[in-house]
C-alpha positions in Angstrom: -80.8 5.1 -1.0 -80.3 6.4 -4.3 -78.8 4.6 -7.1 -76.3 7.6 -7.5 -75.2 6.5 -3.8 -75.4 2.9 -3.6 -72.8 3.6 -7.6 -70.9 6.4 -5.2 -70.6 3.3 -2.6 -69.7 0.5 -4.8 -66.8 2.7 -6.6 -65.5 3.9 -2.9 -64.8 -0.2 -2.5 -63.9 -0.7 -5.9 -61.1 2.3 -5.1 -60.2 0.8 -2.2 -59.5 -2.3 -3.8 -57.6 -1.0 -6.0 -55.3 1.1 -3.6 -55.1 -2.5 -1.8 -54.1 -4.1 -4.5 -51.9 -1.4 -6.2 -49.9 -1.4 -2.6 -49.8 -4.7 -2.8 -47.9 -5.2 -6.2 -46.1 -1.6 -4.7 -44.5 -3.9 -2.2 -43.7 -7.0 -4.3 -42.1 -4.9 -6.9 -40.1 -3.0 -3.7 -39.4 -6.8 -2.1 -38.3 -8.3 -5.3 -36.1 -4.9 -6.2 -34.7 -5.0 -2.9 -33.9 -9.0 -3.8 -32.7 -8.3 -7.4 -30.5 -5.3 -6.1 -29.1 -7.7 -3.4 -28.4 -10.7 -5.6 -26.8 -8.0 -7.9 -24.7 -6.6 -5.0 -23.8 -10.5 -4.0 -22.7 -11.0 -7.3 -20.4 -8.4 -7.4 -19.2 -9.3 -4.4 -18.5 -12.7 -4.9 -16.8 -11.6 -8.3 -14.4 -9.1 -6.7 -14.2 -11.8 -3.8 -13.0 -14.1 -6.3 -10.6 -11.8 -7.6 -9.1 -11.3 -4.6 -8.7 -15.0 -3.8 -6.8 -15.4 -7.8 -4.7 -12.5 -6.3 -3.7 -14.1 -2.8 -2.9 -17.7 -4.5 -0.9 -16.4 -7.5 1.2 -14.1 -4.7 2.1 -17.1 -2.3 2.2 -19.3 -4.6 4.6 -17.3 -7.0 6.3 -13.9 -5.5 6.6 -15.1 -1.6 10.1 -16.8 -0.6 10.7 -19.2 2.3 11.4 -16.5 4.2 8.0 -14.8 3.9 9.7 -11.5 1.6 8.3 -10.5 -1.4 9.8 -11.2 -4.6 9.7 -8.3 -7.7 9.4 -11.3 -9.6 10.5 -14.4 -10.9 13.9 -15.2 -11.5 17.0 -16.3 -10.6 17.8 -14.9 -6.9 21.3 -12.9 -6.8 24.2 -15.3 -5.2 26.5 -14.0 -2.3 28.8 -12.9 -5.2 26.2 -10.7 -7.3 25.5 -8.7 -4.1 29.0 -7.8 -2.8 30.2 -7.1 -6.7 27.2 -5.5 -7.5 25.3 -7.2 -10.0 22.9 -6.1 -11.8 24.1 -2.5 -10.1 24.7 -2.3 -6.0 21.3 -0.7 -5.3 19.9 -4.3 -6.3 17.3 -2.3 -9.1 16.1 -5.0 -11.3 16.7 -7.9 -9.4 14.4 -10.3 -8.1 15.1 -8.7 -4.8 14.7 -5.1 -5.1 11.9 -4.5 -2.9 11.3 -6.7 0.0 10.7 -4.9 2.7 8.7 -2.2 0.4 6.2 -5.0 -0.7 6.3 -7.4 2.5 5.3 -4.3 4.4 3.3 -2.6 3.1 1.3 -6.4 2.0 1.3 -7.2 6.1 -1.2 -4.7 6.9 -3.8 -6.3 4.2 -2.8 -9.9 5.4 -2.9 -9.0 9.5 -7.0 -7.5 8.3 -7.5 -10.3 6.1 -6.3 -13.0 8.9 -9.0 -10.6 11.3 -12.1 -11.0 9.1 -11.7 -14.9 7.8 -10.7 -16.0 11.5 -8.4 -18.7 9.5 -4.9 -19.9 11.6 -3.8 -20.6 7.7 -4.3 -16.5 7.5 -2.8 -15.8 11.2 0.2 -18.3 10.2 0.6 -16.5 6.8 1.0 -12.8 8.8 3.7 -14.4 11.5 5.7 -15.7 8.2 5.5 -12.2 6.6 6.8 -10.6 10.1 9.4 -12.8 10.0 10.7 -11.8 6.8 10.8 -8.3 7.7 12.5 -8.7 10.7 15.4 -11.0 8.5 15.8 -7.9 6.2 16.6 -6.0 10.0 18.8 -8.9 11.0 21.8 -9.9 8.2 23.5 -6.6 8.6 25.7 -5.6 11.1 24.9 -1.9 10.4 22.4 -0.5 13.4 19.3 0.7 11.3 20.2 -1.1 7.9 16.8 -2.4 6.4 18.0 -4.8 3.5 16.1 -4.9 0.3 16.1 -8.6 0.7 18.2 -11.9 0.4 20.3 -13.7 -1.7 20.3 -17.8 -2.1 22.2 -18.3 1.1 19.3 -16.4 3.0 21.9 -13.5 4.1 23.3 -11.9 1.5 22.4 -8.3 0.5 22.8 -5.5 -1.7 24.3 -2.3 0.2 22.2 0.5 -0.4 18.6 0.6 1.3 16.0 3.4 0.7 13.7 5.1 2.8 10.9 3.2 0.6 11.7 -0.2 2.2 12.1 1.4 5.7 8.9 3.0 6.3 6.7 0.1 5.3 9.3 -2.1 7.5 7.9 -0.1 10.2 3.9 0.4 8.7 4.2 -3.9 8.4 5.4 -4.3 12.0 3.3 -1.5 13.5 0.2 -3.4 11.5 1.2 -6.5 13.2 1.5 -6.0 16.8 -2.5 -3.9 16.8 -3.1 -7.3 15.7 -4.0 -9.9 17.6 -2.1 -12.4 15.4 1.8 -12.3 17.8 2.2 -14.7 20.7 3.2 -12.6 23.9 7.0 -14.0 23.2 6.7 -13.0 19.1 5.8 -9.5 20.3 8.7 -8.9 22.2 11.2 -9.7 19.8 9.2 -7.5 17.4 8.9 -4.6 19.8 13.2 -5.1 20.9 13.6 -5.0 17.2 11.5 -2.1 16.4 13.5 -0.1 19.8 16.8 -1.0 18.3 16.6 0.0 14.5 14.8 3.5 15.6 17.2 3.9 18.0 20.2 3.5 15.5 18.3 5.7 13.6 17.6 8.4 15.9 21.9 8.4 16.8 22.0 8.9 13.2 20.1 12.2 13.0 17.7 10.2 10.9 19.8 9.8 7.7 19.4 6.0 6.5 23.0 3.8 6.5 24.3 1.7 4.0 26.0 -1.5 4.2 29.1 -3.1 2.3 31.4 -1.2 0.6 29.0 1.8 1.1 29.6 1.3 5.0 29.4 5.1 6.5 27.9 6.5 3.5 23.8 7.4 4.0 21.0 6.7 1.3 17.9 8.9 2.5 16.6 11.4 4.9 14.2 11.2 6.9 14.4 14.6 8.2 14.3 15.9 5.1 11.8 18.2 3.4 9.7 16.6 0.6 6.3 14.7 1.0 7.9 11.5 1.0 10.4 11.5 4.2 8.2 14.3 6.3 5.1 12.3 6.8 7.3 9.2 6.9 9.0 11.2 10.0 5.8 12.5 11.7 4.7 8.8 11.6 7.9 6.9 13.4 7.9 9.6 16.1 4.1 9.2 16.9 4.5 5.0 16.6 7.0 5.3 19.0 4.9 6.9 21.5 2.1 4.9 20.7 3.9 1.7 21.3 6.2 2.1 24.0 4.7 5.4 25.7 7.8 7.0 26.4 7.2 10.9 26.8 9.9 11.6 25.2 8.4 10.1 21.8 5.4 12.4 21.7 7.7 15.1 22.6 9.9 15.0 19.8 6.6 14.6 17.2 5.1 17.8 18.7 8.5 19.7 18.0 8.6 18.5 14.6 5.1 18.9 13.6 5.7 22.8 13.3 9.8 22.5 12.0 10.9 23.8 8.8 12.0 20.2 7.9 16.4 20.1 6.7 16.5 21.5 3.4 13.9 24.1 3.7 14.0 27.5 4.7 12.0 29.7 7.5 10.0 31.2 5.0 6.3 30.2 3.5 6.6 30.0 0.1 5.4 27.0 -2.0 8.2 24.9 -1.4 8.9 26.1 2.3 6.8 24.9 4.6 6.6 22.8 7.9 6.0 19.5 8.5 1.9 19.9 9.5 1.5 21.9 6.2 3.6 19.7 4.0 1.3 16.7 5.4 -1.8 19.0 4.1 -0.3 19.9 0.9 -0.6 16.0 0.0 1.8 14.3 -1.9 1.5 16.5 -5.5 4.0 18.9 -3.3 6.5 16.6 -4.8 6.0 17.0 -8.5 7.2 20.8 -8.0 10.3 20.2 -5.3 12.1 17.0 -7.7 10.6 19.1 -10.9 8.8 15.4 -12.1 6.8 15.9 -15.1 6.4 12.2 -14.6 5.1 12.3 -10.8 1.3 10.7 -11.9 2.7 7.4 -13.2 4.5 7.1 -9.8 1.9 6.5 -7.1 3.0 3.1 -6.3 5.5 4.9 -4.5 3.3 6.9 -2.1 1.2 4.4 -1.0 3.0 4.2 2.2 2.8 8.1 2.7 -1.0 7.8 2.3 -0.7 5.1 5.2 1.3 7.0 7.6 -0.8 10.0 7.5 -3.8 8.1 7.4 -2.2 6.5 10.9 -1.0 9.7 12.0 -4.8 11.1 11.8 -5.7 8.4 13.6 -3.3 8.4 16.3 -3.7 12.5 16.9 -5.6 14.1 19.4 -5.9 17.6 18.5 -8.5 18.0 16.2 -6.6 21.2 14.7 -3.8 18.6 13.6 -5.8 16.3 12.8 -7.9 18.4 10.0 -4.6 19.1 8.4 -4.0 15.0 8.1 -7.6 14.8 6.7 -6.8 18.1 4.3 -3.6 15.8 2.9 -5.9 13.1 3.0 -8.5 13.9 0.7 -5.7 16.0 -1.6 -4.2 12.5 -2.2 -7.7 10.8 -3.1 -8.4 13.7 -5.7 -5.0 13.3 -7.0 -5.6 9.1 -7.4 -8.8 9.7 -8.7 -7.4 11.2 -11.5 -5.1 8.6 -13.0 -7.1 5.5 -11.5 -8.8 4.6 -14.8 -5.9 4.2 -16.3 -6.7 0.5 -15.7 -9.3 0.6 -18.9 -6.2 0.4 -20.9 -4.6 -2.7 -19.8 -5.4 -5.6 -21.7 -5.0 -8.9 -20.0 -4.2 -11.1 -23.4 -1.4 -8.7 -24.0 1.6 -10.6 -24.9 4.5 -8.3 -24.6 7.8 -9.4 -24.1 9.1 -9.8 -19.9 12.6 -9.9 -20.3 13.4 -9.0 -16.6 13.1 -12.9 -15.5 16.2 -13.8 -17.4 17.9 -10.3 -15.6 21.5 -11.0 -16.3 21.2 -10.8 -20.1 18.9 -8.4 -20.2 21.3 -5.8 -17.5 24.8 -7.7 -19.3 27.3 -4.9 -18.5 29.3 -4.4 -15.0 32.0 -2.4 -13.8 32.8 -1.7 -10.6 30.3 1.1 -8.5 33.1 3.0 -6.4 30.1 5.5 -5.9 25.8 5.6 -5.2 26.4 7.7 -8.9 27.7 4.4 -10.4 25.5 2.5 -9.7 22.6 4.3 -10.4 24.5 5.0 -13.9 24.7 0.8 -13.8 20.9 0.0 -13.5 20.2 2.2 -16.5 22.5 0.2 -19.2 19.8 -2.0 -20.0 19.5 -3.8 -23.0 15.9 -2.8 -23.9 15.7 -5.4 -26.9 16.1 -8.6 -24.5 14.0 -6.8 -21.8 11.0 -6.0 -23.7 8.3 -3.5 -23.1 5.9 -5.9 -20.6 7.3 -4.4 -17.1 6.8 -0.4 -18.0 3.6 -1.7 -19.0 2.2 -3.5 -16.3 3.7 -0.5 -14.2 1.4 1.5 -16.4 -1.3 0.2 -16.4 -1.9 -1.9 -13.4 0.6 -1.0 -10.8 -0.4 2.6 -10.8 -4.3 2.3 -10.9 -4.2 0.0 -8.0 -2.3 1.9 -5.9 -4.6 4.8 -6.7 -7.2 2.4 -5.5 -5.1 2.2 -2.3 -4.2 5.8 -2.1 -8.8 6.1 -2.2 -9.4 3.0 -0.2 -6.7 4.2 2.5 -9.3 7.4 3.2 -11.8 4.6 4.3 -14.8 7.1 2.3 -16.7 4.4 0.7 -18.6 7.0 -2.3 -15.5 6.0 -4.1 -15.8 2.3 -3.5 -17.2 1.5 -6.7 -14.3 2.6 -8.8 -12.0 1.0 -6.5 -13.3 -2.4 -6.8 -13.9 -2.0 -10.4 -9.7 -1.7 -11.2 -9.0 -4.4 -8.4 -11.9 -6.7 -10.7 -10.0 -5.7 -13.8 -6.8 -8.1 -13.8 -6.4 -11.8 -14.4 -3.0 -12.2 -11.8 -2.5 -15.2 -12.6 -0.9 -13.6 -16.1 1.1 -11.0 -14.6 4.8 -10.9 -14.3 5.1 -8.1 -11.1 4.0 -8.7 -8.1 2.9 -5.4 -7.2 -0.7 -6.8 -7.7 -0.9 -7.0 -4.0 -1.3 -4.0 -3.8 -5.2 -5.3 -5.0 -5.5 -6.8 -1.7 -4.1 -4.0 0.3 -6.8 -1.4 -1.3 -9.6 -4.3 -0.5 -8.4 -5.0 3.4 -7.9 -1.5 3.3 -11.7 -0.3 3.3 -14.2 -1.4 6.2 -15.4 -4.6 6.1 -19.2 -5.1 4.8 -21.6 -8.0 5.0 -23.8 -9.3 2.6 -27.6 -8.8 3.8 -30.8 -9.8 1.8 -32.6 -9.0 5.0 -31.2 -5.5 5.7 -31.7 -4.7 1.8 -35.3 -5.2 1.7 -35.8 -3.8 5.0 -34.0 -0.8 3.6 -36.3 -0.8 0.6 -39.5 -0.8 2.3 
């Protein structure tokens, strides 16, 4: 042998060492990526874990009455007089009380999926207590189909005028509730008689909403009517129906109205004309051009329940034609969140504006008596904007509306937007905020699918 091959041989093995060893260091730089990328992605979790956790505390501990309804926030509760005279207006805007059923609703769904992944009774118990108040705000009326905004100090007293914005998440709340597994046998009966009787009511009604007190025999919303906002709310009580009882006549009615030209509209496409199924794929920006809004982007928090419904509504549906239309909607509703949602980069959480809405009788000191709806809507806008300050419009601003743009995404369960989401949910310190319309943080987090932490799966993945 040569000295040429014995050098030829001895730099073959040298090479091979080196590939050895080069793979070698290859695979403890991919193993310690893979465990640096995982600790990173534990660390965010456990941040926007923590979050979460500040979120639920502050909104037991602070927002949720005895009753298990939501408070707007903290301050004094309206007496049996305030709500028959009307005080701060009749509709209850402003008061501690406004939304109950909107925010007790809509919050059920996040606790019944929270209460499924801890596996805590504390968690089941919470979700039975929020049922509960939802079925009170069914209960202190006389008026089949009345959903009350919430209650008073004596635990029954009630403004007059509902909305269809506390009905439907009533409905999302209860319907959230029983595909849990969290009702006893004998909890879900009187949650299914209740649900039977208010749609019922409803359905005698033609669909138009009642009000209560003076406003007896006068309506306040329509669900039959022919904006984003009532027509997927529609779509989704006829196919619950069906889905809960199975009553032919339920899935009956949905099919009809899928293809109506909803009240209001006229049997003719145009860009305001449509039916229901197209209205559902237009997504919710439809409703900037019918009410003429030029302020319809800093008002998502209201359509986080339409992005529920038709989310439920795609999931329920069996015709995949249908169902394309739901995703269409869908995914126009993301686009249209995504483009408000970092809004949230604005809101600074050592701001120190002024709340003035705790102390809501000076700040709303003038009355009169509300003979009509008019009046008092004229009533809830004779604020005194010195004593209330500037804090609520701004943590309407800037945190109500990016979060429920993170539900709005989360809703569409497509996790390449997850990022952003958890990012404006991250963002707040609740425990500084005056509205509770932070929960909406934990409805966009119970709202996507549930992942696991796993070192294991991330390196295996990295290989």
């Amino acid at each position: 042998m040569n000295i040429n091959s014995k050098y030829f041989r001895l730099n073959s093995r040298n090479q091979k060492i080196r590939i050895k060893f080069h793979r070698s260091i290859f695979r403890t730089m991919a193993v310690f990526s893979a465990i640096m990328m995982s600790a990173w992605f534990a660390g965010a979790q456990t941040h926007i874990s923590y979050t979460v956790e500040q979120a639920n505390t502050v909104l037991w501990k602070k927002f949720i009455d005895k009753y298990g309804i939501i408070h707007d926030f903290v301050g004094e509760t309206p007496t049996p007089e305030d709500c028959v005279l009307g005080r701060p207006n009749a509709v209850g805007w402003w008061s501690p009380i406004e939304n109950g059923p909107f925010f007790t609703g809509l919050y059920l769904s996040a606790a019944c999926e929270r209460a499924r992944r801890s596996g805590d009774k504390i968690d089941d118990e919470k979700a039975r207590r929020l049922a509960d108040g939802l079925l009170k705000c069914a209960s202190v009326s006389d008026v089949a189909g009345f959903i009350a905004r919430g209650v008073g100090t004596d635990g029954q007293c009630h403004y007059p005028l509902g909305s269809v914005d506390q009905t439907i998440p009533w409905y999302l709340g209860l319907y959230s509730y029983l595909k849990s597994d969290i009702p006893t046998p004998q909890h879900r009966k009187i949650v299914m008689n209740k649900l039977r009787e208010v749609t019922s009511a409803l359905n005698a009604l033609d669909w138009k909403l009642p009000c209560d007190g003076c406003f007896k025999s006068e309506f306040r919303g329509d669900l039959k009517s022919n904006n984003y906002l009532e027509v997927t709310s529609y779509l989704f009580l006829l196919r619950m129906m069906y889905q809960l009882f199975q009553d032919p006549i339920w899935l009956e009615r949905y099919q009809t109205a899928l293809f109506e030209y909803p009240r209001g509209s006229v049997e003719k496409p145009s860009e305001l004309n449509k039916t229901r199924i197209d209205i559902c794929a237009a997504g919710i920006r439809i409703d900037s051009v019918i009410f003429q809004n030029k302020h319809f982007d800093s008002q998502l928090w209201i359509y986080v329940k339409n992005q529920a419904t038709i989310v439920y509504l795609a999931a329920m549906e069996n015709d995949e034609k249908i169902k394309a239309s739901y995703r269409i909607g869908i995914e126009q509703n993301v686009t249209n969140a995504l483009e408000v949602i970092e809004a949230y980069k604005t809101f600074n959480n050592n701001d120190t504006k002024k709340f003035g809405h705790s102390n809501w009788r000076e700040g709303y000191p003038t009355w009169f008596t509300q003979k009509t709806q008019s009046d008092a809507a004229k009533l809830a806008s004779m604020g005194n904007k010195e004593k209330l300050g500037e804090r609520k419009l701004y943590e309407r601003t800037y945190m109500t509306n990016p979060l429920a743009a993170a539900a709005i995404i989360a809703l569409a369960g497509d996790s390449v937007n997850r990022e952003i989401v958890e990012h404006v949910i991250s963002h707040y310190n609740y425990s500084k905020l005056n509205l509770s319309e932070f929960f909406l943080a934990e409805f966009a987090y119970y709202a996507f699918p549930y992942r696991e932490i796993s070192t294991h799966f991330a390196i295996e993945n990295n290989k």
